[in-house]
MMTF fields as JSON, N, C-alpha, C and O atoms, coordinates in Angstrom:
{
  "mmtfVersion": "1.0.0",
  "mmtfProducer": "UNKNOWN",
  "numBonds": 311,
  "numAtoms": 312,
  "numGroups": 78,
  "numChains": 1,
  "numModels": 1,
  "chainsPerModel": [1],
  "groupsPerChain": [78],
  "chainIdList": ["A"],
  "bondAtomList": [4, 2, 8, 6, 12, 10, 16, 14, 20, 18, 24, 22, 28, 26, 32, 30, 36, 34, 40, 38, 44, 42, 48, 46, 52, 50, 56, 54, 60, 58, 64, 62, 68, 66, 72, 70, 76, 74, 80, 78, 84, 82, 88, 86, 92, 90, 96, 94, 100, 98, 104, 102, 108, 106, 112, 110, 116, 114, 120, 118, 124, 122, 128, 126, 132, 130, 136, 134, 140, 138, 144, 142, 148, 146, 152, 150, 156, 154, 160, 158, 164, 162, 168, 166, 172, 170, 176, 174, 180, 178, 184, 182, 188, 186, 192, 190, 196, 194, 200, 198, 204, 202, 208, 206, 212, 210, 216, 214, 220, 218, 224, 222, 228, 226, 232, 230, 236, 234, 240, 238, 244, 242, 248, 246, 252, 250, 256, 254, 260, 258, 264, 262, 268, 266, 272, 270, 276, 274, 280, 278, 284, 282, 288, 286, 292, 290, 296, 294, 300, 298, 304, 302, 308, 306],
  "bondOrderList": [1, 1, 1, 1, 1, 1, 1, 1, 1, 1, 1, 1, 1, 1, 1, 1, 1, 1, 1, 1, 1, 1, 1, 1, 1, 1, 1, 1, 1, 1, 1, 1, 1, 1, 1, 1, 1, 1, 1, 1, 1, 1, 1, 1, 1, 1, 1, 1, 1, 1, 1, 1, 1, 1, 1, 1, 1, 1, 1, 1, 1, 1, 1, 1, 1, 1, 1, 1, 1, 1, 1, 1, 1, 1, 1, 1, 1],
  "groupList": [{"groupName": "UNK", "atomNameList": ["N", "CA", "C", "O"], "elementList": ["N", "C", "C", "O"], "formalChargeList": [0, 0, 0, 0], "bondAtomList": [1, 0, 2, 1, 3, 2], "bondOrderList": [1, 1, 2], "singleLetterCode": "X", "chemCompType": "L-PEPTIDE LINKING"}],
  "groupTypeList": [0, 0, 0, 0, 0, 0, 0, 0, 0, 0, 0, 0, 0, 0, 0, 0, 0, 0, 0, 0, 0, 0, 0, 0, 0, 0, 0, 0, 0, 0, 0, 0, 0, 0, 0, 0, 0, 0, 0, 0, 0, 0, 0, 0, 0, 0, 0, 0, 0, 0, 0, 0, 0, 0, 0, 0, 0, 0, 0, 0, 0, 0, 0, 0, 0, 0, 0, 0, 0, 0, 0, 0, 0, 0, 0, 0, 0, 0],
  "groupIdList": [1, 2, 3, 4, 5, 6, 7, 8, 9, 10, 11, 12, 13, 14, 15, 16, 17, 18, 19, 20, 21, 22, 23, 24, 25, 26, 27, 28, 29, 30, 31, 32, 33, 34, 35, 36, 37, 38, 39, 40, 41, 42, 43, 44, 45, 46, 47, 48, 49, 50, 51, 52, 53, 54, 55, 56, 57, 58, 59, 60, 61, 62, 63, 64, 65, 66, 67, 68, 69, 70, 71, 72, 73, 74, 75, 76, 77, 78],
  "secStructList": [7, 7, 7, 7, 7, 7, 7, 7, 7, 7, 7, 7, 1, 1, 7, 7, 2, 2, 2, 2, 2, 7, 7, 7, 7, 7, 1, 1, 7, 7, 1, 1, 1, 1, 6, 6, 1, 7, 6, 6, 1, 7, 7, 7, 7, 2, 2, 2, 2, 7, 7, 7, 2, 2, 2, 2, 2, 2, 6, 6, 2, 2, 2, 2, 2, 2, 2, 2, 2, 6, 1, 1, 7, 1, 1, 1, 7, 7],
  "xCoordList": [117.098, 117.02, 115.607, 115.059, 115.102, 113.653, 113.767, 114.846, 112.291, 112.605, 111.866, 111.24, 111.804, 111.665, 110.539, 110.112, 109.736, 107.778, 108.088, 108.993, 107.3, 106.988, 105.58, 104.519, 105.871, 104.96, 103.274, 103.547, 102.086, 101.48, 101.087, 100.926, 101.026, 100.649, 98.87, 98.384, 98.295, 97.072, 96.829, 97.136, 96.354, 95.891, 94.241, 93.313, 94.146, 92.35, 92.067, 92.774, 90.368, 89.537, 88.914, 88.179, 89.118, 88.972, 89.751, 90.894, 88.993, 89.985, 90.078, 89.401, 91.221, 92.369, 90.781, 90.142, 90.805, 89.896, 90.301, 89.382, 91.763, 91.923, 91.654, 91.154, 92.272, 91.76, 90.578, 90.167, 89.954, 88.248, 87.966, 87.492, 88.367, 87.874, 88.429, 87.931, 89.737, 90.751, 91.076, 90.439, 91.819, 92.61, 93.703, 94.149, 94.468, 95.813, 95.736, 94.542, 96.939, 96.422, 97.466, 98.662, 96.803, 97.135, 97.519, 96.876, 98.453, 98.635, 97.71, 97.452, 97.268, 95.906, 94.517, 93.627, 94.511, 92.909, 93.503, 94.223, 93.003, 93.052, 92.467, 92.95, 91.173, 90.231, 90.397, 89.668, 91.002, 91.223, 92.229, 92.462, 93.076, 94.556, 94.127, 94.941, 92.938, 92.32, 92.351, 92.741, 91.817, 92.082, 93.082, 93.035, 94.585, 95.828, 95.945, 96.822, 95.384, 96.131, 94.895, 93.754, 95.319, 95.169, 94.456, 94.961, 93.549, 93.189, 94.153, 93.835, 95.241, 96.165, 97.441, 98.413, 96.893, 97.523, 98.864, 99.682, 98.866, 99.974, 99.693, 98.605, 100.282, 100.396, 99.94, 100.688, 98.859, 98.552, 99.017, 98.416, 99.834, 99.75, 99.089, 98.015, 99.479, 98.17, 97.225, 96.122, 98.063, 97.098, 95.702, 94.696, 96.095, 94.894, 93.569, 92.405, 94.458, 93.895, 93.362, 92.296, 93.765, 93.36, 93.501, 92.624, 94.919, 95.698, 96.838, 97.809, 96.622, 97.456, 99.074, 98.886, 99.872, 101.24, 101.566, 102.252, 101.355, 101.777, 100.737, 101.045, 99.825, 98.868, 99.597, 99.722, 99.994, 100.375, 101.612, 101.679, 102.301, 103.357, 103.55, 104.399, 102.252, 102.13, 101.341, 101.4, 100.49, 100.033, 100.563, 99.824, 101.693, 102.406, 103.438, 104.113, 103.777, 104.748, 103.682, 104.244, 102.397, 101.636, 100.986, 100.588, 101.021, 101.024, 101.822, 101.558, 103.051, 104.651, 104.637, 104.701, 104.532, 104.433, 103.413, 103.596, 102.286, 100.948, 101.311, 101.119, 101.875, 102.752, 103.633, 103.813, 104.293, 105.291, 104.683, 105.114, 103.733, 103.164, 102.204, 101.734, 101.797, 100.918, 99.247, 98.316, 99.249, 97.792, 97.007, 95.814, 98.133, 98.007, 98.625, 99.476, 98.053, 99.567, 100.558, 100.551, 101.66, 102.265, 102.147, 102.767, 101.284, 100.61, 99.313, 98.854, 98.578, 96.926, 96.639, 95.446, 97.776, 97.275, 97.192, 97.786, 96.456, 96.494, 96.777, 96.625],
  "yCoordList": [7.977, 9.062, 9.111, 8.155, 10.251, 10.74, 10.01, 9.559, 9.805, 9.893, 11.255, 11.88, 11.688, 12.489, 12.615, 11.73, 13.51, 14.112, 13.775, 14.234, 13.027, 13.268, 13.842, 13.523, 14.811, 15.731, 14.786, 13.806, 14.981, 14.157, 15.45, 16.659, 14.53, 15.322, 15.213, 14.102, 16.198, 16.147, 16.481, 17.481, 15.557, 15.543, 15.847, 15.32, 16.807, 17.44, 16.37, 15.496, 16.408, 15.008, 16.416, 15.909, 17.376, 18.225, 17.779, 17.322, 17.964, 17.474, 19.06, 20.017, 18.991, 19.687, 20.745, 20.424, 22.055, 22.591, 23.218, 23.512, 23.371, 23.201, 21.683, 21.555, 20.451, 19.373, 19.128, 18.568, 19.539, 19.277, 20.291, 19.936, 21.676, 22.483, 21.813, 21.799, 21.166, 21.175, 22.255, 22.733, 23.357, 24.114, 24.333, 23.626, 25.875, 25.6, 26.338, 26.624, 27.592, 28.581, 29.453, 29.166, 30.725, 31.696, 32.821, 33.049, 33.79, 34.911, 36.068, 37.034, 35.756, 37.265, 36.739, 37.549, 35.422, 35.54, 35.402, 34.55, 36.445, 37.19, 36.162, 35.663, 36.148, 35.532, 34.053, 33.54, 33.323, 32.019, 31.826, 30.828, 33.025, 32.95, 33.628, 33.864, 33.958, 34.285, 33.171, 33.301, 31.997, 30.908, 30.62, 30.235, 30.973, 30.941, 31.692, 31.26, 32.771, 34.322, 34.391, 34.298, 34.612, 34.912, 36.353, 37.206, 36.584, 37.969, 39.329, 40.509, 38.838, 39.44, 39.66, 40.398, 38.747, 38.928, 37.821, 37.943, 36.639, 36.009, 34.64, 34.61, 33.864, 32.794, 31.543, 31.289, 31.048, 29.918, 28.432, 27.949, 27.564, 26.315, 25.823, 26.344, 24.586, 23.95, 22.732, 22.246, 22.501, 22.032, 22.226, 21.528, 23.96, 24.869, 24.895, 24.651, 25.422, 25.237, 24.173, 24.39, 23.075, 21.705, 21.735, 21.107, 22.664, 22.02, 20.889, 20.632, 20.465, 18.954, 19.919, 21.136, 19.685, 20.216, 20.394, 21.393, 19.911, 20.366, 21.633, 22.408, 21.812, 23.111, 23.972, 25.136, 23.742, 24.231, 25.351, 26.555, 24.775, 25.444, 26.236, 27.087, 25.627, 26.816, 28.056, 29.046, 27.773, 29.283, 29.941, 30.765, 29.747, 30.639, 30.821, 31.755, 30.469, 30.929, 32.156, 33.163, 32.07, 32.801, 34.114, 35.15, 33.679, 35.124, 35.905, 37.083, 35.391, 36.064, 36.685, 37.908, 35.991, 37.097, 38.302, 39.35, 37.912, 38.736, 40.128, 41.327, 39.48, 40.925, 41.818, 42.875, 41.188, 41.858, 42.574, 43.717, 42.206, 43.096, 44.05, 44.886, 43.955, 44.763, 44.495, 45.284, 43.086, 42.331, 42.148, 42.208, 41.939, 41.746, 42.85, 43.687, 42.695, 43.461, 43.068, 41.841, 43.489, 42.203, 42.184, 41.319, 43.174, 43.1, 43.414, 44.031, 43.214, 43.657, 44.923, 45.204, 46.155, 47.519, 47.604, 46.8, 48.577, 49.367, 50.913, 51.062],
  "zCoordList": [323.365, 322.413, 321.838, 321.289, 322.01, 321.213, 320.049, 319.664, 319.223, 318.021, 317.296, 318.152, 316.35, 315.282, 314.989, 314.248, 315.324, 315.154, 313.679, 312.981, 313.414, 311.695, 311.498, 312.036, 310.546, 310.133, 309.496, 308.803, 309.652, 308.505, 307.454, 307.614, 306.311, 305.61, 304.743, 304.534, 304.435, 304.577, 302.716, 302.067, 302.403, 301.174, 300.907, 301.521, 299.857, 299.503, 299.128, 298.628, 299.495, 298.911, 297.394, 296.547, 297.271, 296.218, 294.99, 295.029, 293.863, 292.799, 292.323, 292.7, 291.305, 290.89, 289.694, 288.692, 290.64, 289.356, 287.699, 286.935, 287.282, 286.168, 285.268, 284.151, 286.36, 285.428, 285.156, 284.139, 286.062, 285.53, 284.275, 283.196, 284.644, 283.264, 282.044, 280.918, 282.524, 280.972, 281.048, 280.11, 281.635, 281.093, 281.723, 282.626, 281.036, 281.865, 282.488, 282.578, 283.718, 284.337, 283.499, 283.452, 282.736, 282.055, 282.593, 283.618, 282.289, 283.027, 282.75, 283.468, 281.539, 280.742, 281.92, 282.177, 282.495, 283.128, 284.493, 285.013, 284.876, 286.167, 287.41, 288.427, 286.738, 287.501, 287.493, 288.342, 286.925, 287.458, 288.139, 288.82, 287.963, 289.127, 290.316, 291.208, 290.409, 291.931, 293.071, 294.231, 292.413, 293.446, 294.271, 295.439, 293.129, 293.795, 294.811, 295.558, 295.242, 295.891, 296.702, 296.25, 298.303, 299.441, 299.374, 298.644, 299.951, 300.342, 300.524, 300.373, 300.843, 300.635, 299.434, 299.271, 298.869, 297.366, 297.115, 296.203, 298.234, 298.521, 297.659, 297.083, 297.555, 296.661, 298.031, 298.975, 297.859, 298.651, 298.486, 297.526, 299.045, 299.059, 298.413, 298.11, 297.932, 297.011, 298.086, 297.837, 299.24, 300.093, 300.177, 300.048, 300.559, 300.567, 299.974, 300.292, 298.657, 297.325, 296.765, 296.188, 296.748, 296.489, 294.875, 294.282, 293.729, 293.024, 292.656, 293.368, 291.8, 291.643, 291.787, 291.764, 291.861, 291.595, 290.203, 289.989, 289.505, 288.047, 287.777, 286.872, 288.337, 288.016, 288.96, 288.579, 289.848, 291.22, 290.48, 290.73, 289.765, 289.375, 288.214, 287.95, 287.35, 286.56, 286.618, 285.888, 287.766, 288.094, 289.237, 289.777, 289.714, 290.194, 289.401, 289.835, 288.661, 287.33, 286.594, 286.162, 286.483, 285.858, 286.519, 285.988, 287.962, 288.969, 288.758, 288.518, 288.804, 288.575, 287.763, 287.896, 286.408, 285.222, 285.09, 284.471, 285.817, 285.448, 286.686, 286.484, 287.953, 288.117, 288.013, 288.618, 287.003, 286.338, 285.43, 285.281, 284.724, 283.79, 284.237, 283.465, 285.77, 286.293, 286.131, 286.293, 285.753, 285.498, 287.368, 287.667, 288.239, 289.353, 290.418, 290.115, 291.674, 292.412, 293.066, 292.969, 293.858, 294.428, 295.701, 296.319, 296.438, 297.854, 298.021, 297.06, 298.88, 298.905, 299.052, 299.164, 299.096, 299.073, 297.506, 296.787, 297.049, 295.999, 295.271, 294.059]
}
């Protein structure tokens, strides 16, 4: 019997750019929730990104809201 591909997983040598500022990710600044969002307006991995997970989750909690309020869009047309 085979055994089972295990995936690796790839960790950023980037550190987390809210912890360095000290801040949190807000839904009023646009522009620091840019990092999160893909050219296409999609929510990127934090692989990607090279956020810690606890940032990871509050700025896509903060995308969410900021398109609900229409701060953002929720696809790359306009």
């Amino acid at each position: 019997m085979a055994q089972p591909i295990k995936k690796k997983i790839r960790r950023s040598n980037k550190p987390c750019s809210f912890c360095v500022k000290k801040t949190e990710p807000d839904y009023k600044d646009v522009e620091s929730l840019r990092v999160v969002l893909s050219n296409k307006d999609r929510i990127v991995s934090r692989l990607l990104t090279g956020i810690c997970q606890k940032h990871q989750k509050r700025a896509t909690a903060a995308v969410k809201r900021a398109r609900h309020l229409a701060l953002l869009p929720f696809d790359g047309r306009l």
